[in-house]
C-alpha positions as CSV (number, residue, x, y, z in Angstrom):
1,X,-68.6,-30.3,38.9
2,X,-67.4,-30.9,35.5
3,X,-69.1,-34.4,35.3
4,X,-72.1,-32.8,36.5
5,X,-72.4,-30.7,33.7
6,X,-71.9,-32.5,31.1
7,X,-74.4,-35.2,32.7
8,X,-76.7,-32.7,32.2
9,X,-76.0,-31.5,28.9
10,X,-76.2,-35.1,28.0
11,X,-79.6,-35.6,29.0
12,X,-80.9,-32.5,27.9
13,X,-79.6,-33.0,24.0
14,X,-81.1,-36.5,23.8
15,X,-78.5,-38.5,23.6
16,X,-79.7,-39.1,19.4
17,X,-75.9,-39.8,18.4
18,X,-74.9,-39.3,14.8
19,X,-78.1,-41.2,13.3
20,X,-79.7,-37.9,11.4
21,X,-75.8,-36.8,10.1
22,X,-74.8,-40.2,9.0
23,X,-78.6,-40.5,6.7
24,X,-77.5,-36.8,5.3
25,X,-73.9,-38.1,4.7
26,X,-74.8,-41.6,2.6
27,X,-77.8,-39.8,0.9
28,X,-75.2,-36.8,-0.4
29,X,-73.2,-39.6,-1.3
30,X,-75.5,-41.6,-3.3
31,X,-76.7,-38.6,-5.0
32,X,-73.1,-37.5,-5.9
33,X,-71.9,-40.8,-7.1
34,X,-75.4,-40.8,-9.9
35,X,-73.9,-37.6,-10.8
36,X,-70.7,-38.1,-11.7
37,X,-71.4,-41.7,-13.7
38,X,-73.7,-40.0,-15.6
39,X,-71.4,-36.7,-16.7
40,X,-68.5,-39.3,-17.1
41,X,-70.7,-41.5,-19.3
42,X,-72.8,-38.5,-20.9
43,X,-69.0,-38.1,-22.4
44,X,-68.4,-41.8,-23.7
45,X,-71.9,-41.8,-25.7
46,X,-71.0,-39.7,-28.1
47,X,-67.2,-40.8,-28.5
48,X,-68.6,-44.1,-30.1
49,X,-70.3,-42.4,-33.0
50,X,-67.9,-40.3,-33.8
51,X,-65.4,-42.6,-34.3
52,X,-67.3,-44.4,-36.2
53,X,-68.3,-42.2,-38.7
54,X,-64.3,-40.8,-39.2
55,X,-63.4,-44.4,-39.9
């Protein structure tokens, strides 16, 4: 009975697997890893002139 059911289930959802989720996940990823280089670099650019002109 239990096999049945989830037979069913099966074919109604489409079987699609984790395709859709796993695009989100390494696009959020991406995204997130632009992000943070840039706000840890954004900090570094104006660290060299600064020290520069104290010297």
């Amino acid at each position: 009975m239990h096999q049945t059911a989830a037979a069913l289930l099966a074919a109604a959802s489409g079987q699609q697997g984790p395709g859709n989720t796993l695009r989100i996940v390494l696009v959020v990823s991406i995204v997130g890893a632009v992000l943070l280089a840039w706000f840890l670099l954004r900090g570094y650019r104006g660290a060299g002139s600064d020290n520069e002109d104290n010297d």
